[in-house]
Biopython code that builds the backbone (N, CA, C, O; Angstrom):
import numpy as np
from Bio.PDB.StructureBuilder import StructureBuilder

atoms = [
    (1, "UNK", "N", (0.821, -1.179, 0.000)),
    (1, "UNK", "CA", (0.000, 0.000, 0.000)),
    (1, "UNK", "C", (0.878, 1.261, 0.000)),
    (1, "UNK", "O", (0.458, 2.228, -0.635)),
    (2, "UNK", "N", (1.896, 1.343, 0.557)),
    (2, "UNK", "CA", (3.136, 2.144, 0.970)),
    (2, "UNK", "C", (3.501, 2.437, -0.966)),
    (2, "UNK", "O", (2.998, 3.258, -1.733)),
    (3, "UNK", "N", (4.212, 1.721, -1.129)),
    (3, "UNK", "CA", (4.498, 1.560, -2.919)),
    (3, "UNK", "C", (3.298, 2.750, -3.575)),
    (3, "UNK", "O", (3.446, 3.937, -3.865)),
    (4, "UNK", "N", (2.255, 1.968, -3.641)),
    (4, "UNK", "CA", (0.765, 2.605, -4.294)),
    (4, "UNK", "C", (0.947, 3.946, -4.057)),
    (4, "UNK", "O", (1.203, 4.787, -4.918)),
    (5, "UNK", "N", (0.793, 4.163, -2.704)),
    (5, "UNK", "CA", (0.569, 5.875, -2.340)),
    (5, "UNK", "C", (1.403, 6.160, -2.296)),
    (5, "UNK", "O", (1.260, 7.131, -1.553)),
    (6, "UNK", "N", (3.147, 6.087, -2.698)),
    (6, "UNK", "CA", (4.089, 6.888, -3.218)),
    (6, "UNK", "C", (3.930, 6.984, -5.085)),
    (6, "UNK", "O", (3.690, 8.027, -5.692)),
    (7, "UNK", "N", (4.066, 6.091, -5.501)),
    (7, "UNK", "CA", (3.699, 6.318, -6.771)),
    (7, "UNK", "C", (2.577, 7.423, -7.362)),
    (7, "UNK", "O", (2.925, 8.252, -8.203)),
    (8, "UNK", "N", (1.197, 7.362, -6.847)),
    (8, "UNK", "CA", (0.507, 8.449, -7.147)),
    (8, "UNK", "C", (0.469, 9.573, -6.684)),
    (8, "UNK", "O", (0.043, 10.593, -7.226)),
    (9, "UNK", "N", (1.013, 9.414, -5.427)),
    (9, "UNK", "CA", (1.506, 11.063, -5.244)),
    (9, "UNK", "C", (2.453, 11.468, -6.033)),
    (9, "UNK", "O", (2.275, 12.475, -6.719)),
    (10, "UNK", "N", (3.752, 10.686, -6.086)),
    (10, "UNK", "CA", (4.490, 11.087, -7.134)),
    (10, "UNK", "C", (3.894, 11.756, -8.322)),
    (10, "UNK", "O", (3.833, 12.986, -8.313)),
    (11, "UNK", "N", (3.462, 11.109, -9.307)),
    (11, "UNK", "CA", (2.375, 11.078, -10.460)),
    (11, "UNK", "C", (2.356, 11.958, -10.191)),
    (11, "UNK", "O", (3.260, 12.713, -10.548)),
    (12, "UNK", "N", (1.012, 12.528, -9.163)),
    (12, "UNK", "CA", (0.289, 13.897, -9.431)),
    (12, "UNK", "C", (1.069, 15.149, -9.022)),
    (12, "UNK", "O", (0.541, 16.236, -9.259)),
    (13, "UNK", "N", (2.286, 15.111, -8.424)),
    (13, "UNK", "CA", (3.318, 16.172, -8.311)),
    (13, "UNK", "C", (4.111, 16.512, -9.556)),
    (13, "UNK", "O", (4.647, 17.612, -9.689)),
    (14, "UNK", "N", (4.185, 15.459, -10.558)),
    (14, "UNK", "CA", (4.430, 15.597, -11.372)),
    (14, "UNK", "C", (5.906, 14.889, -11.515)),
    (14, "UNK", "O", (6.405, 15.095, -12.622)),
    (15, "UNK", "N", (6.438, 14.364, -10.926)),
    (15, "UNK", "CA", (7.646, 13.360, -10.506)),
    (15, "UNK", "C", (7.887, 12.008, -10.978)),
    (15, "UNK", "O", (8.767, 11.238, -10.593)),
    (16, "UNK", "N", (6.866, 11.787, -11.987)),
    (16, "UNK", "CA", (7.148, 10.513, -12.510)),
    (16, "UNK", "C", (8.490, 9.987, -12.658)),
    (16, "UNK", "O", (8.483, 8.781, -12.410)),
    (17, "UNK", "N", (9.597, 10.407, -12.955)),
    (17, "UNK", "CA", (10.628, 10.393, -12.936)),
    (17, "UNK", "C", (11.668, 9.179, -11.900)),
    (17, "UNK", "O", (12.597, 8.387, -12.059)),
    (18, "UNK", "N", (10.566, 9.809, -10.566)),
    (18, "UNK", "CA", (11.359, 9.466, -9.980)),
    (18, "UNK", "C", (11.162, 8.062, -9.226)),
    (18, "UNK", "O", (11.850, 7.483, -8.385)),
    (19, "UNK", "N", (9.553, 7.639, -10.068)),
    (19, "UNK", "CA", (8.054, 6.437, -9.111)),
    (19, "UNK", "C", (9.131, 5.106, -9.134)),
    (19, "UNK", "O", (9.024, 4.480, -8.080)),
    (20, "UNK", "N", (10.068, 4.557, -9.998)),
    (20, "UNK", "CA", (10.702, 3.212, -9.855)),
    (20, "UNK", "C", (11.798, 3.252, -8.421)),
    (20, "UNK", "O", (11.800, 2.430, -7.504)),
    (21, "UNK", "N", (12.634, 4.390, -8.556)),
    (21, "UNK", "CA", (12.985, 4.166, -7.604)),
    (21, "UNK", "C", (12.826, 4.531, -5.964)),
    (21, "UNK", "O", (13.520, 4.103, -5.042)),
    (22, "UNK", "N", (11.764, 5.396, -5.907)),
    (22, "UNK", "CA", (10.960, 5.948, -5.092)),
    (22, "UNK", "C", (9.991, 4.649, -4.442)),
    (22, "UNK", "O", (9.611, 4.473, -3.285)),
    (23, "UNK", "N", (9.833, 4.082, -5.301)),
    (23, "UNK", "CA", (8.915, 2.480, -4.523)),
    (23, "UNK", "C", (9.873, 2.023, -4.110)),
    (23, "UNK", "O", (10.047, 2.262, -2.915)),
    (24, "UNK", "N", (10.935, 1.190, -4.788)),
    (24, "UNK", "CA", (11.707, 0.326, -4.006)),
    (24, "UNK", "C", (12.342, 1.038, -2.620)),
    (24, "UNK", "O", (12.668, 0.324, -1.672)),
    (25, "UNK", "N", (12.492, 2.485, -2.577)),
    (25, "UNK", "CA", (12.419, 2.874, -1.518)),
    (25, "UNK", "C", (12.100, 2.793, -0.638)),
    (25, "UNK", "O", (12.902, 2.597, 0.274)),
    (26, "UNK", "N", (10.609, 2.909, -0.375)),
    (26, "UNK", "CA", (9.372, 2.889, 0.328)),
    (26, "UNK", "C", (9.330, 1.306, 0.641)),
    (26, "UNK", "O", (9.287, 1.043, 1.843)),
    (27, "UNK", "N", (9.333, 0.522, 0.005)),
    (27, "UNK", "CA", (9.490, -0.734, 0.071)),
    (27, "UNK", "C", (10.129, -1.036, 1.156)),
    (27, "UNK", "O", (9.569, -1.123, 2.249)),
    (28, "UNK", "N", (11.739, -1.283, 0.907)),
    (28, "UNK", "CA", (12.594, -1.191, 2.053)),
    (28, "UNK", "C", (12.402, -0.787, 3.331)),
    (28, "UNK", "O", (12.433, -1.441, 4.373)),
    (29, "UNK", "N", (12.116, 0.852, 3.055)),
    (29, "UNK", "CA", (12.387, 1.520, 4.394)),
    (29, "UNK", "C", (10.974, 0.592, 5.636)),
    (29, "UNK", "O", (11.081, -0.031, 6.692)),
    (30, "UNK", "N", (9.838, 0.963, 4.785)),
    (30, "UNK", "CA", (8.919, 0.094, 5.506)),
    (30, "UNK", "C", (8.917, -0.876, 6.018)),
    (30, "UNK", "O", (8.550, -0.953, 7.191)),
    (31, "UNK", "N", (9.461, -2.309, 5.083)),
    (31, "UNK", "CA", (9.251, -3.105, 5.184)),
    (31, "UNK", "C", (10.567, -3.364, 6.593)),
    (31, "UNK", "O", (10.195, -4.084, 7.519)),
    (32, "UNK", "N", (11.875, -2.824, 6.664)),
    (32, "UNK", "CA", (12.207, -2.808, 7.527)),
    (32, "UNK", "C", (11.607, -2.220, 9.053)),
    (32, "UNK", "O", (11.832, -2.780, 10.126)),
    (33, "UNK", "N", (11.044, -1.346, 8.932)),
    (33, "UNK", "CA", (10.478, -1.248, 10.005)),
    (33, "UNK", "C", (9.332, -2.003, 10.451)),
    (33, "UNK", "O", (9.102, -2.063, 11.659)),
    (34, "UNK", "N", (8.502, -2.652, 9.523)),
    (34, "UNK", "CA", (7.914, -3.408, 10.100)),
    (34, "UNK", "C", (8.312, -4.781, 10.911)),
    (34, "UNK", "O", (7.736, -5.428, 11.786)),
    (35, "UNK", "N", (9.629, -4.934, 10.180)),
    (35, "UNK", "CA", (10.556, -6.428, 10.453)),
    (35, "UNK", "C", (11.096, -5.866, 11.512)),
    (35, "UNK", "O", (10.492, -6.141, 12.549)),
    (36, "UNK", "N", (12.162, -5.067, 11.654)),
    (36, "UNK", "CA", (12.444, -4.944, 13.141)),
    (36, "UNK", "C", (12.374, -3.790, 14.337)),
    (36, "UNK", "O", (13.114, -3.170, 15.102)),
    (37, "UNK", "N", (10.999, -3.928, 13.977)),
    (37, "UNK", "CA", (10.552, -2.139, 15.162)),
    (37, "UNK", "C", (9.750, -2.847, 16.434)),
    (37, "UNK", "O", (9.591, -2.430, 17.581)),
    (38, "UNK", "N", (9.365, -3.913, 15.881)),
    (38, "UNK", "CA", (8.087, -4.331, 17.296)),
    (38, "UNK", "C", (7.279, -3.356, 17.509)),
    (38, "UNK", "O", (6.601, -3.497, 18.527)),
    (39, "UNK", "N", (7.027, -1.990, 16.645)),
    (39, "UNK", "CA", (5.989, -1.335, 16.732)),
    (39, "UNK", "C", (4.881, -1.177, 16.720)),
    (39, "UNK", "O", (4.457, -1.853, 15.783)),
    (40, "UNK", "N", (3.835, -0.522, 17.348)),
    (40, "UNK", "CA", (2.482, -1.202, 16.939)),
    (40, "UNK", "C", (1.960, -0.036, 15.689)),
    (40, "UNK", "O", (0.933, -0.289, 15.059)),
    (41, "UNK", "N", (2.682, 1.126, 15.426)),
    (41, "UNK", "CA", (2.405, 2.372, 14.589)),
    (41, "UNK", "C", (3.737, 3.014, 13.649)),
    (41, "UNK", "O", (4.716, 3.637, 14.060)),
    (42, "UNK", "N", (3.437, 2.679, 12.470)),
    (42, "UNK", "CA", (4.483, 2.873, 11.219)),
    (42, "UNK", "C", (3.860, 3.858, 10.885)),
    (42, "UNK", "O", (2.640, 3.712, 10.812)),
    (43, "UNK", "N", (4.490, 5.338, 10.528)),
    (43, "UNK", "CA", (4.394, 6.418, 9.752)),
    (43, "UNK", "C", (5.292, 6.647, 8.354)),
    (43, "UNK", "O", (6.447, 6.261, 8.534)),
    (44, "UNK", "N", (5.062, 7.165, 7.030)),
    (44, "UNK", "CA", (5.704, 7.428, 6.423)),
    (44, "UNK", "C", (5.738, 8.784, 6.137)),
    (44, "UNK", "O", (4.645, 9.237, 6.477)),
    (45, "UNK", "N", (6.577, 9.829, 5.596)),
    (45, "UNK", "CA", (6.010, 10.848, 4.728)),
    (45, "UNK", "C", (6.986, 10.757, 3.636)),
    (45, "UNK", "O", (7.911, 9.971, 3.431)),
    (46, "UNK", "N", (6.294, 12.305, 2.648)),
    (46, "UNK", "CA", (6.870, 12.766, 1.592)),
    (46, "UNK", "C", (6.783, 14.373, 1.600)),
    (46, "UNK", "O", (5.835, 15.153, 1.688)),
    (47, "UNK", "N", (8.010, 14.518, 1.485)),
    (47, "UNK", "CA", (8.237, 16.208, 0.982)),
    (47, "UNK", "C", (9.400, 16.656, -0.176)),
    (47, "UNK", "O", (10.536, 16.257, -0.430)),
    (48, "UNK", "N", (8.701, 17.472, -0.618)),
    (48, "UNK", "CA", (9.405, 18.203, -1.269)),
    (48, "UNK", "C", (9.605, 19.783, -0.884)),
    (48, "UNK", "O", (8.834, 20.688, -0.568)),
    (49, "UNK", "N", (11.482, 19.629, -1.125)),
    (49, "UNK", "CA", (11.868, 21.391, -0.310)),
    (49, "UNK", "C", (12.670, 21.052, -0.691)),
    (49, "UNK", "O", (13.043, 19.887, -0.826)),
    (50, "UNK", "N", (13.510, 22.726, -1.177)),
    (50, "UNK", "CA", (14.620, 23.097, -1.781)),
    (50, "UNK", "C", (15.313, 21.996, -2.611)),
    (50, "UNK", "O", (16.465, 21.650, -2.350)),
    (51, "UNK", "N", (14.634, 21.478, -3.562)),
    (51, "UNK", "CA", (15.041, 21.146, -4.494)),
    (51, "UNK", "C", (15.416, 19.554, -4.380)),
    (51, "UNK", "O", (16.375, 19.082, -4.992)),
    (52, "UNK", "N", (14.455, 18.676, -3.427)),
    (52, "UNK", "CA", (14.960, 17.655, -2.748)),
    (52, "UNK", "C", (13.465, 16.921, -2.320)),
    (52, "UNK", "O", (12.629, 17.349, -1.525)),
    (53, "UNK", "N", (13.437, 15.818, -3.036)),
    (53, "UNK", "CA", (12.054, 14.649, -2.108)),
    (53, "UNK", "C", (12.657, 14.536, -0.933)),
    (53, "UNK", "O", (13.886, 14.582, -0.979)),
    (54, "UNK", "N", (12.169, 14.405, 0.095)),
    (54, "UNK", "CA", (12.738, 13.410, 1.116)),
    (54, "UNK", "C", (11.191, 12.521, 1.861)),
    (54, "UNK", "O", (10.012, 12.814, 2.063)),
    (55, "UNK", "N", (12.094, 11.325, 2.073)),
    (55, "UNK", "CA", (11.177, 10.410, 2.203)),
    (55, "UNK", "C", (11.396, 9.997, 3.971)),
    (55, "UNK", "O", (12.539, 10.149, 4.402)),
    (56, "UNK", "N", (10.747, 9.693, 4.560)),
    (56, "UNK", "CA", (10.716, 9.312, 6.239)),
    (56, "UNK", "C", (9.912, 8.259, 6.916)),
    (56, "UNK", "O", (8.752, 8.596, 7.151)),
    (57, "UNK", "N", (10.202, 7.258, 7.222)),
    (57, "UNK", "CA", (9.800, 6.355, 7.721)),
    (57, "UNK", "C", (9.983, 6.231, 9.296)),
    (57, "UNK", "O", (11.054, 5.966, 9.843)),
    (58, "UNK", "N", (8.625, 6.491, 10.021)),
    (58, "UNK", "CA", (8.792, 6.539, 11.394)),
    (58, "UNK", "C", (8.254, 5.584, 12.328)),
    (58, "UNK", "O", (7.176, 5.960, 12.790)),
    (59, "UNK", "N", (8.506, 4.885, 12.597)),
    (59, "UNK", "CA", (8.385, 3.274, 13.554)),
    (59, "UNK", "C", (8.661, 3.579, 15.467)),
    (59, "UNK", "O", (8.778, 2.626, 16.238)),
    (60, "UNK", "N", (8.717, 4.911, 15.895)),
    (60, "UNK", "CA", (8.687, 4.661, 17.208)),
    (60, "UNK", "C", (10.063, 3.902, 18.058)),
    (60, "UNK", "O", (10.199, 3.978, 19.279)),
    (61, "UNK", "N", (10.645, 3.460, 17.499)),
    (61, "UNK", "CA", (11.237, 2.051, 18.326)),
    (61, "UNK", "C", (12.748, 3.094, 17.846)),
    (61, "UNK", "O", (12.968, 3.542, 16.720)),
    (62, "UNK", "N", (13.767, 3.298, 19.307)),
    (62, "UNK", "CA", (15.027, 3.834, 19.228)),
    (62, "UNK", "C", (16.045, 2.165, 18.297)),
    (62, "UNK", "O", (15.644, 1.002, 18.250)),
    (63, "UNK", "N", (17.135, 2.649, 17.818)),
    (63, "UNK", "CA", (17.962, 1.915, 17.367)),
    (63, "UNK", "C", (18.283, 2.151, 15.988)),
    (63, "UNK", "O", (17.493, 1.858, 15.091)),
    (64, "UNK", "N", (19.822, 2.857, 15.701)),
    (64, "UNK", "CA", (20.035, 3.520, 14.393)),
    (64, "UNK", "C", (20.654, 1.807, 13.486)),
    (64, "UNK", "O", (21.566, 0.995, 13.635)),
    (65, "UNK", "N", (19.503, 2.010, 12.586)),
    (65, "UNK", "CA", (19.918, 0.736, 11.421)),
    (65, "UNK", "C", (21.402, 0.998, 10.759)),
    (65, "UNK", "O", (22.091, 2.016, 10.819)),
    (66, "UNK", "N", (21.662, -0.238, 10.117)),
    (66, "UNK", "CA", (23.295, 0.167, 9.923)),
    (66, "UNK", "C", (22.864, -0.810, 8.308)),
    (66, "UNK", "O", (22.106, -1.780, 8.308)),
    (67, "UNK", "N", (23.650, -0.175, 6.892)),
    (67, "UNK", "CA", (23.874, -0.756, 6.177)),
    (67, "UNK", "C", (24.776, -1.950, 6.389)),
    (67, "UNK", "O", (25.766, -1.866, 7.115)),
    (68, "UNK", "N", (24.290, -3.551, 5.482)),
    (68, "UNK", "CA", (25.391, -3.922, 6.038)),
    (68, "UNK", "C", (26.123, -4.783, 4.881)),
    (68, "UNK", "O", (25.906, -4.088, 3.888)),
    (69, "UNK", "N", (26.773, -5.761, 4.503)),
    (69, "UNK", "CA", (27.268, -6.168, 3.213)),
    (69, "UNK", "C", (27.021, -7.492, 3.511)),
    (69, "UNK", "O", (27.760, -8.110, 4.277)),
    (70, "UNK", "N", (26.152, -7.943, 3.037)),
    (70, "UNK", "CA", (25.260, -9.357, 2.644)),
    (70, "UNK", "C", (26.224, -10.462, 2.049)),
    (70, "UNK", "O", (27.205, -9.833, 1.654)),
    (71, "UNK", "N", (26.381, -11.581, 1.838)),
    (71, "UNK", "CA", (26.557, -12.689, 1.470)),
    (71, "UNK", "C", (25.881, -13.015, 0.249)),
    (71, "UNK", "O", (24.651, -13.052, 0.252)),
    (72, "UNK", "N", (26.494, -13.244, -0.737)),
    (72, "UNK", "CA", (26.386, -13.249, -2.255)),
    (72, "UNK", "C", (25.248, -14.375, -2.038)),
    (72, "UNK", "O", (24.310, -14.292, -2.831)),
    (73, "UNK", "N", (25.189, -15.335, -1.158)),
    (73, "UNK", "CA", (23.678, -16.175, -1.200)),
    (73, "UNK", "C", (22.467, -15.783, -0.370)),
    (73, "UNK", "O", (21.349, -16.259, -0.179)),
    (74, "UNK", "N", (23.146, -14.723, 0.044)),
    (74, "UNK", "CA", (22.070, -14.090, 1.286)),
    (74, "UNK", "C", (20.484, -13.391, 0.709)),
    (74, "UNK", "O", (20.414, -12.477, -0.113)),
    (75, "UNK", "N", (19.416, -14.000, 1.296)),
    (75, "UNK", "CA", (18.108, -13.485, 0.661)),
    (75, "UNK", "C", (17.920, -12.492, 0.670)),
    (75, "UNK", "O", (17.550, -11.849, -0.312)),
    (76, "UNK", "N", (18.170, -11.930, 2.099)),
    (76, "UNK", "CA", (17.954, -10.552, 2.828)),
    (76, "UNK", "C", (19.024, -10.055, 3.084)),
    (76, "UNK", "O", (19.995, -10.774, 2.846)),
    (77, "UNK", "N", (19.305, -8.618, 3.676)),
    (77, "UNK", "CA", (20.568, -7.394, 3.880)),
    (77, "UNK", "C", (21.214, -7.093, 3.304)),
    (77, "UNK", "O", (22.426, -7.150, 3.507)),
    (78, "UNK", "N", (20.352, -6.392, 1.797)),
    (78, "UNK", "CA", (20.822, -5.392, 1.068)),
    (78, "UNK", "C", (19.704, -4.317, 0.812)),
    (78, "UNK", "O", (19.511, -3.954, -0.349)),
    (79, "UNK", "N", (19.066, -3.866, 1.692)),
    (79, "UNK", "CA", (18.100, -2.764, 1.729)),
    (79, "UNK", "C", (18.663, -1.410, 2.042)),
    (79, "UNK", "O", (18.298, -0.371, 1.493)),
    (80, "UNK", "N", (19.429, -1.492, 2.817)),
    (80, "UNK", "CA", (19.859, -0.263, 3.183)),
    (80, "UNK", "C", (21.091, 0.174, 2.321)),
    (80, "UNK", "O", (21.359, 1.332, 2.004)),
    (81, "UNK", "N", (21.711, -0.822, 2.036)),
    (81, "UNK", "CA", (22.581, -0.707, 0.466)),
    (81, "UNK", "C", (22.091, -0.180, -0.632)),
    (81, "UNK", "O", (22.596, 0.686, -1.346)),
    (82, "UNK", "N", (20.598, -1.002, -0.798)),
    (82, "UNK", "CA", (20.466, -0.228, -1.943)),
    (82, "UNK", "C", (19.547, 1.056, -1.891)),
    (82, "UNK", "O", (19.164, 1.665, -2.890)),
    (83, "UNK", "N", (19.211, 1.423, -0.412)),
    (83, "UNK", "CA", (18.245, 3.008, -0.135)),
    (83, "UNK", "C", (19.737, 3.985, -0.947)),
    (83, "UNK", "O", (19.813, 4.733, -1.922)),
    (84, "UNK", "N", (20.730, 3.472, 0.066)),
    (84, "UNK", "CA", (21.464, 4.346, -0.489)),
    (84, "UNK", "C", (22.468, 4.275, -1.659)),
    (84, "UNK", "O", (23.502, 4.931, -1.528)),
    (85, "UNK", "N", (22.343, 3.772, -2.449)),
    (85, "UNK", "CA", (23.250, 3.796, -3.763)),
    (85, "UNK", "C", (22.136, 4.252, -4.738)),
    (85, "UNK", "O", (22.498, 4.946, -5.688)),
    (86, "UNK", "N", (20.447, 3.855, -4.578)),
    (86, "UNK", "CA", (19.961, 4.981, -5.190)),
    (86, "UNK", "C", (19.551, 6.451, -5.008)),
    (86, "UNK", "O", (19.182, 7.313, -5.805)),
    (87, "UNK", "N", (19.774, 6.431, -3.478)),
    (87, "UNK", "CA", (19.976, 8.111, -2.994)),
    (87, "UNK", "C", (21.271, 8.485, -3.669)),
    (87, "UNK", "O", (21.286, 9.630, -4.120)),
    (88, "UNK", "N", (22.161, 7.895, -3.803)),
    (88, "UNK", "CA", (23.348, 8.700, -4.300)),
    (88, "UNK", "C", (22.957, 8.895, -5.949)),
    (88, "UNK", "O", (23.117, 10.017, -6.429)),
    (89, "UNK", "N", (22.509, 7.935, -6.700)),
    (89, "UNK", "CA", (22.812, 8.024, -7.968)),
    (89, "UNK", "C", (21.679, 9.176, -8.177)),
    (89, "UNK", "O", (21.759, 9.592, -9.332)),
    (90, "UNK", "N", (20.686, 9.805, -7.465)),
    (90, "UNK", "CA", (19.453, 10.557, -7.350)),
    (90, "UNK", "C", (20.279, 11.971, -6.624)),
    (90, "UNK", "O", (19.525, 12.805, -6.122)),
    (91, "UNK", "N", (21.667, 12.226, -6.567)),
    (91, "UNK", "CA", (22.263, 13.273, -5.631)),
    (91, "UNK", "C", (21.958, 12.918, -4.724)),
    (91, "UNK", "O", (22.860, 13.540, -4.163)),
    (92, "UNK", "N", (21.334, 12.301, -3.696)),
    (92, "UNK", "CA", (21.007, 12.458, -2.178)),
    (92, "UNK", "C", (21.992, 11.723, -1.408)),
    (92, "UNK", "O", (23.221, 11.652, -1.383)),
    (93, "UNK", "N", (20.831, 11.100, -0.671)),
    (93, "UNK", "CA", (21.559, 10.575, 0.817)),
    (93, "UNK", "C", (20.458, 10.138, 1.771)),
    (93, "UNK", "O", (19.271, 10.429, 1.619)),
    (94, "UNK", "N", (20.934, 9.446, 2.721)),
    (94, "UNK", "CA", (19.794, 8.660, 3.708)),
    (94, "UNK", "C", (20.558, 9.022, 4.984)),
    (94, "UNK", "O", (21.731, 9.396, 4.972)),
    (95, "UNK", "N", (19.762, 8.876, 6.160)),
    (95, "UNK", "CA", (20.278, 8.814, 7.572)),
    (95, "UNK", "C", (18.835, 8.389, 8.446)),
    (95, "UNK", "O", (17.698, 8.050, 8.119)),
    (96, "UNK", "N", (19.554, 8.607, 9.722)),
    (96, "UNK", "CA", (18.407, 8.348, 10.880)),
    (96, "UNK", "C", (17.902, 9.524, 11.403)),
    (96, "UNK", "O", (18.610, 10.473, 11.065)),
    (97, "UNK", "N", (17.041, 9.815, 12.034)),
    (97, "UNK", "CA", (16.646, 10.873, 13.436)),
    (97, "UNK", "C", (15.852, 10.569, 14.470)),
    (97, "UNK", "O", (15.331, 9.462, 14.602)),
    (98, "UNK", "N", (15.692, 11.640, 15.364)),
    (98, "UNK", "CA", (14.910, 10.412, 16.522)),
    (98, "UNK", "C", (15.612, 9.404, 17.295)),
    (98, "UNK", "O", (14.754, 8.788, 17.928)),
    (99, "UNK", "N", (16.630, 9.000, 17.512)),
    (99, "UNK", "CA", (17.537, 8.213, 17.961)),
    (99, "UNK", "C", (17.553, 6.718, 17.224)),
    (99, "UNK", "O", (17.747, 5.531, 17.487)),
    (100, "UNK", "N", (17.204, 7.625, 16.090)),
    (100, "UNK", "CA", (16.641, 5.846, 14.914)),
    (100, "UNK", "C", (16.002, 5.509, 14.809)),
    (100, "UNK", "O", (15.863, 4.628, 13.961)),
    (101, "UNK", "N", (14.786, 6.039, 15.807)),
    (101, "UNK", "CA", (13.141, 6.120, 14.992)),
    (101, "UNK", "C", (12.675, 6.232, 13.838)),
    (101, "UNK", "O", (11.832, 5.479, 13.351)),
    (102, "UNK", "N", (13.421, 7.629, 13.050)),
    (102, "UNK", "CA", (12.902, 7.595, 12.031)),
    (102, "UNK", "C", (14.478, 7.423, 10.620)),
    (102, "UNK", "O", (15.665, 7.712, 10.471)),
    (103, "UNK", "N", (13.637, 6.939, 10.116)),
    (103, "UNK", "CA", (14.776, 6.617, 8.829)),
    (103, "UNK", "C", (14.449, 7.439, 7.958)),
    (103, "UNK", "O", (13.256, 7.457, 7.656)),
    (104, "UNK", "N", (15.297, 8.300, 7.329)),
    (104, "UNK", "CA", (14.771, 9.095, 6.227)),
    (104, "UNK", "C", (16.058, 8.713, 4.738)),
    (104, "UNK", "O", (17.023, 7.951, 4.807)),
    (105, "UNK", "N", (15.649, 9.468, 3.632)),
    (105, "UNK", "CA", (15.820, 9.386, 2.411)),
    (105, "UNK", "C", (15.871, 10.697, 1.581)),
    (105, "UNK", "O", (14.745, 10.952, 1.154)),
    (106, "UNK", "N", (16.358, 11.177, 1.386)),
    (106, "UNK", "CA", (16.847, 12.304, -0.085)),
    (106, "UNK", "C", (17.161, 12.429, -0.928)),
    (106, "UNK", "O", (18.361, 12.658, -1.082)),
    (107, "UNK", "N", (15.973, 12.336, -2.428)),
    (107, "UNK", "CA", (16.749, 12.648, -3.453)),
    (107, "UNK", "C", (16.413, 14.277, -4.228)),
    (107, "UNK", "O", (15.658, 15.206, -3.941)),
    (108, "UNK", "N", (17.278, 14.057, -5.183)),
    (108, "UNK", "CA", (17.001, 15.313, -5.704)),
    (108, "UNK", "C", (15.822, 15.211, -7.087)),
    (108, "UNK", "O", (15.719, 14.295, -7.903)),
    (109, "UNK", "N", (15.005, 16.514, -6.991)),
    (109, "UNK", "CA", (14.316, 16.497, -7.784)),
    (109, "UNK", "C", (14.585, 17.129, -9.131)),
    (109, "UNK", "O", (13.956, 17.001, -10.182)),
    (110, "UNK", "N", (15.430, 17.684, -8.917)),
    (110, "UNK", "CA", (16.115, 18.905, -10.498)),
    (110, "UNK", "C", (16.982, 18.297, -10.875)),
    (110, "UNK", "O", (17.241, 17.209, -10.361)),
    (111, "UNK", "N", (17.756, 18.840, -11.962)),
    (111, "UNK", "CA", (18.800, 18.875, -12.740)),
    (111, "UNK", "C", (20.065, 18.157, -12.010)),
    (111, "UNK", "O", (20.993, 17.640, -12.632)),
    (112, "UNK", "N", (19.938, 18.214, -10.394)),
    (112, "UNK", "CA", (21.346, 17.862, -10.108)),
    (112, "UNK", "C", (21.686, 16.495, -10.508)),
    (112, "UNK", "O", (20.883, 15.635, -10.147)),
    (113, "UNK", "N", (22.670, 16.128, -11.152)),
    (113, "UNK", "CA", (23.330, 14.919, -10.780)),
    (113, "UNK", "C", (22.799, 13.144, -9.647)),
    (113, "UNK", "O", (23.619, 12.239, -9.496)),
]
sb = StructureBuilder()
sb.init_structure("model")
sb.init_model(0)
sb.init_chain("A")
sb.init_seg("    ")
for serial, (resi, resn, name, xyz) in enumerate(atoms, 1):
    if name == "N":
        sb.init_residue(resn, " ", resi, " ")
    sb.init_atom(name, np.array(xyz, "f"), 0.0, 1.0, " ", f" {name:<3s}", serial, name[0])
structure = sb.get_structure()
């Protein structure tokens, strides 16, 4: 559902551009928090400012996630690898706030790189 309602917001902002990798985003960030928050309340948002989406996933539960480098047979733990190698190739960048509550995401929406 997360996927869905980034995509059409996207859409109607006019950001199509950015809906493939903007889901697998949303994907991740969520789906990690649902896997390890023990939360009973997942928030997401979306903004756009100064020239930048940023995306936020807020789960309540302290503990800063750590990218980590997976095992070439490994099913799982490359999410946070790949939040951020497509924040980079998008100009951005990812981090935590909240004491790791919330996970956020930045890319750029213009011309940059």
């Amino acid at each position: 559902m997360a996927r869905k309602l980034a995509a059409v917001r996207l859409r109607y902002c006019g950001l199509e551009a950015l809906v493939d990798d903007v889901t697998l985003i949303v994907s991740e960030l969520v789906t990690n928090a649902i896997q390890h928050s023990g939360g009973k309340q997942i928030t997401m948002t979306m903004t756009v400012r100064d020239g930048f989406l940023r995306l936020a996933v807020h789960d309540g539960t302290p503990g800063r996630p750590v990218a980590r480098k997976a095992s070439d047979d490994a099913e799982r733990g490359r999410g946070l690898f790949l939040v951020g190698i497509l924040a980079a190739a998008r100009g951005g960048t990812w981090g935590t706030d909240h004491d790791g509550a919330t996970i956020w995401c930045a890319l750029a929406v213009d011309d940059r790189p």
